[in-house]
C-alpha positions in Angstrom: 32.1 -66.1 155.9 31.8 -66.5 152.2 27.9 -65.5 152.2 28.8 -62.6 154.4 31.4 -62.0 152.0 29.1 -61.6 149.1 26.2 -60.1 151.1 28.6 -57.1 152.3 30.2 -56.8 149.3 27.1 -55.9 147.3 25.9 -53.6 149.7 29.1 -51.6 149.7 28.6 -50.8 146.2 25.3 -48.6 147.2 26.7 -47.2 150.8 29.9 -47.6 152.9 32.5 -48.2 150.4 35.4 -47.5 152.8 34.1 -49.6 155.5 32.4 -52.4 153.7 34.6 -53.2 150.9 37.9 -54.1 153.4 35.8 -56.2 155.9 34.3 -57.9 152.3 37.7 -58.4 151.1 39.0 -59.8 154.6 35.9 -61.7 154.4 36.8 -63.9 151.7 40.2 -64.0 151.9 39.7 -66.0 155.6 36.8 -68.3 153.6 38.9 -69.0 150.8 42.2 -69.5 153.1 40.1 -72.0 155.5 38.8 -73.7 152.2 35.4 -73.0 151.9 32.9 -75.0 150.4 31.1 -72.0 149.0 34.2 -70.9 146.9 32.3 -69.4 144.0 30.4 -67.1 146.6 33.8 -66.1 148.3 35.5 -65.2 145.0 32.4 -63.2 144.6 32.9 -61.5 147.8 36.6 -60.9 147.2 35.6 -59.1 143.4 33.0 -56.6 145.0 35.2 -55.9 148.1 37.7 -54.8 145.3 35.2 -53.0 142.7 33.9 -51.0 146.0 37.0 -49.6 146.8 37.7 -48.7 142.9 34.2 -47.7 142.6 34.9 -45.3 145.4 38.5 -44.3 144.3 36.7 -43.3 140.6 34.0 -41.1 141.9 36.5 -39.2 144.3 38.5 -38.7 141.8 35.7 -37.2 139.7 34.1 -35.3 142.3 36.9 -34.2 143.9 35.6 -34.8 147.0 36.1 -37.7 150.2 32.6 -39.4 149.2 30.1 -39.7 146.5 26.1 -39.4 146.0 23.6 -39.5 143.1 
């Protein structure tokens, strides 16, 4: 779950931030609850899940708009 974590975390930051960045979150929060051995990769998962959702909170806010593109 921690690797999944991490992997879904970084892809939320280039698509899916609304989706991706919750199951990311919930991710690593169940890893790091059930005591995971990869800790450092759960934590990792748990800090993009969050930066996703800012990340998509700060470009809706500048774009006025529900999503954001290049």
């Amino acid at each position: 779950m921690a690797v999944a974590s991490f992997i879904l975390g970084l892809l939320g930051l280039l698509v899916l931030n609304l989706v991706l960045g919750p199951i990311a979150i919930a991710l690593a929060a169940v890893a790091l609850w059930r005591g995971t051995a990869r800790r450092g990769r759960a934590l990792l998962g748990l800090g993009l899940g969050v930066v996703d959702l800012v990340l998509l909170v700060t470009f809706m806010q500048l774009d006025h708009t529900v999503s954001w593109s290049f």
